[in-house]
C-alpha positions as MATLAB code, in Angstrom:
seq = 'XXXXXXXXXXXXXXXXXXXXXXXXXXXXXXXXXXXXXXXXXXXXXXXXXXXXXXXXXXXXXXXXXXXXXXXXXXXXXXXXXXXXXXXXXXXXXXXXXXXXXXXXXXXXXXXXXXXXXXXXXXXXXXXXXXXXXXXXXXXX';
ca = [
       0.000    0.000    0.000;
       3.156    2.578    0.905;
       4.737    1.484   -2.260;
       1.812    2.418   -4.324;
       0.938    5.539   -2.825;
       4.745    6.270   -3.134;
       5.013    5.899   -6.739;
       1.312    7.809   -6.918;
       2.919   10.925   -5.248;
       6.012   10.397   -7.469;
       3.980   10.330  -10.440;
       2.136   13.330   -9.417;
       5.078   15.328   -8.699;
       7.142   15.405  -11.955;
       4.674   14.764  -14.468;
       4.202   18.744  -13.940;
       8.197   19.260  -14.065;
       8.229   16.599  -17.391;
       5.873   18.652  -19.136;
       7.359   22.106  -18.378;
      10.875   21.202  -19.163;
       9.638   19.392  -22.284;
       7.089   22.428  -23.379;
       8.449   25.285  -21.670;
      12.338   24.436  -20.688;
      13.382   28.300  -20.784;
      10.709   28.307  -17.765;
      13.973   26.499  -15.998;
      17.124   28.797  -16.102;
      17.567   32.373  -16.235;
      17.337   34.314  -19.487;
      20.852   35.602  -19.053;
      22.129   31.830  -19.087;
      19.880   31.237  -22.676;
      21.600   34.186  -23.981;
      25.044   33.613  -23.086;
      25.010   29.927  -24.677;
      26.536   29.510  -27.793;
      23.388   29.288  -31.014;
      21.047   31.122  -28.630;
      20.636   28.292  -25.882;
      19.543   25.903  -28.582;
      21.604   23.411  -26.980;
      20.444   24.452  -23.778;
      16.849   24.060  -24.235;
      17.564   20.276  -25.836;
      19.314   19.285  -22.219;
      16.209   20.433  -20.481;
      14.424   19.040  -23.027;
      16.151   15.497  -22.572;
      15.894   16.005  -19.352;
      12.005   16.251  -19.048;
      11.599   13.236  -21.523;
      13.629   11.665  -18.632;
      11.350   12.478  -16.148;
       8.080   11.484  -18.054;
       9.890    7.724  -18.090;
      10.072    7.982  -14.701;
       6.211    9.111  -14.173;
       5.325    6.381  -16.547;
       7.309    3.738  -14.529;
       6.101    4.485  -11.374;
       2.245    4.058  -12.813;
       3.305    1.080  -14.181;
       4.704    0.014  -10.262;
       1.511    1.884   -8.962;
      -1.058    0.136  -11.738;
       0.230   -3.737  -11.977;
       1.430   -6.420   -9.054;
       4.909   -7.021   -9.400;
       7.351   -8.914   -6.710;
       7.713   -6.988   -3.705;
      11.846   -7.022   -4.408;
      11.259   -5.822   -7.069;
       9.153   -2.863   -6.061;
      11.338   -2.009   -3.460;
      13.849   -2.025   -5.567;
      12.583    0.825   -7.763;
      11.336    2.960   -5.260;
      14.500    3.210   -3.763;
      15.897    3.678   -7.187;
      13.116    6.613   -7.830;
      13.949    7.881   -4.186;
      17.594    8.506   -4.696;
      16.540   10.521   -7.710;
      14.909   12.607   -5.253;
      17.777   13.803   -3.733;
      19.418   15.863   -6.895;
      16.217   18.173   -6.972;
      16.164   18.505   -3.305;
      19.972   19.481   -3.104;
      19.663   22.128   -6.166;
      16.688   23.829   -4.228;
      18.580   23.861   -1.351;
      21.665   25.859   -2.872;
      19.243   27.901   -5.197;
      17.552   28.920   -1.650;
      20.505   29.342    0.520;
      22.281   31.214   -2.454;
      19.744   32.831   -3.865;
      20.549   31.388   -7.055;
      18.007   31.945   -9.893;
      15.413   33.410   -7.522;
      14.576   36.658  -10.077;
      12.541   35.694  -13.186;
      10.063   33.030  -14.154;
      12.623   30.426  -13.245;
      11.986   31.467   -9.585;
       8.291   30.968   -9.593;
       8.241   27.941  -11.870;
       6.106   25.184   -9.795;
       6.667   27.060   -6.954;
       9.933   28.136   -6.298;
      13.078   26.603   -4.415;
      11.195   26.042   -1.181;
       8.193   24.067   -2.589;
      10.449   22.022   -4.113;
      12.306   21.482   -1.375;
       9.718   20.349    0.480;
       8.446   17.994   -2.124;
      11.369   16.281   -3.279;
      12.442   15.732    0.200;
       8.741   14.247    0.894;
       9.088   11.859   -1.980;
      12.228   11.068   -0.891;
      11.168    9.888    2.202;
       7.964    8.330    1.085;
       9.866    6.105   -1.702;
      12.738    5.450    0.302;
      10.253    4.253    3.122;
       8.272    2.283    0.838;
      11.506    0.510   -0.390;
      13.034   -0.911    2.449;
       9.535   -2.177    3.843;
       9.015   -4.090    0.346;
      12.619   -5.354    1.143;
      12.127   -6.435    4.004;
       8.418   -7.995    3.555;
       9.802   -9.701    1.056;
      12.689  -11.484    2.833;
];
């Protein structure tokens, strides 16, 4: 039940952040940085773009964990996986906030800003991480 609800809340969580870096990636870094790249941040706004096609696999493999029974190893396994994602967003809102890194523009209102993320990332982090180690150990 943790597990699912975990991969729910995951799912819930980035498919917002898949679709703006995939539809709206200059919504992500300050205008300064697109302007500085080299071709006009073309290359920039692919990496985000990767980046967000990265993040809708993720969304559609935790529905998949969410939707279908699969061995409880096995969901453990990718929740923890998904969890330690969680930690890259958390520690970039964490030095945009203490910083005060990209906290002017649409970049620092985008889904909230640096402290909503925070606080989400680390609760997904928790909640996945949590809901790994019981199916672990249920499972043994």
């Amino acid at each position: 039940m943790l597990a699912r609800l975990a991969f729910l809340l995951h799912a819930a969580i980035e498919t917002p952040a898949a679709a703006t870096f995939l539809f709206a990636p200059h919504r992500q870094v300050s205008a300064t940085l697109l302007a500085s790249a080299t071709g006009g941040g073309a290359e920039v706004v692919l990496l985000l773009q990767n980046y967000g096609g990265l993040l809708a696999s993720s969304v559609l493999l935790s529905l998949v964990m969410a939707a279908w029974s699969s061995p409880g190893h096995l969901r453990g396994l990718v929740a923890l996986a998904l969890g330690s994602y969680h930690l890259f967003p958390s520690r970039r809102a964490l030095i945009r906030q203490t910083q005060r890194i990209g906290l002017q523009g649409p970049q620092g209102r985008t889904l909230g800003g640096p402290a909503v993320h925070l606080a989400v990332h680390v609760a997904c982090f928790v909640a996945l991480t949590s809901a790994g180690l019981q199916e672990l150990l249920r499972d043994e």
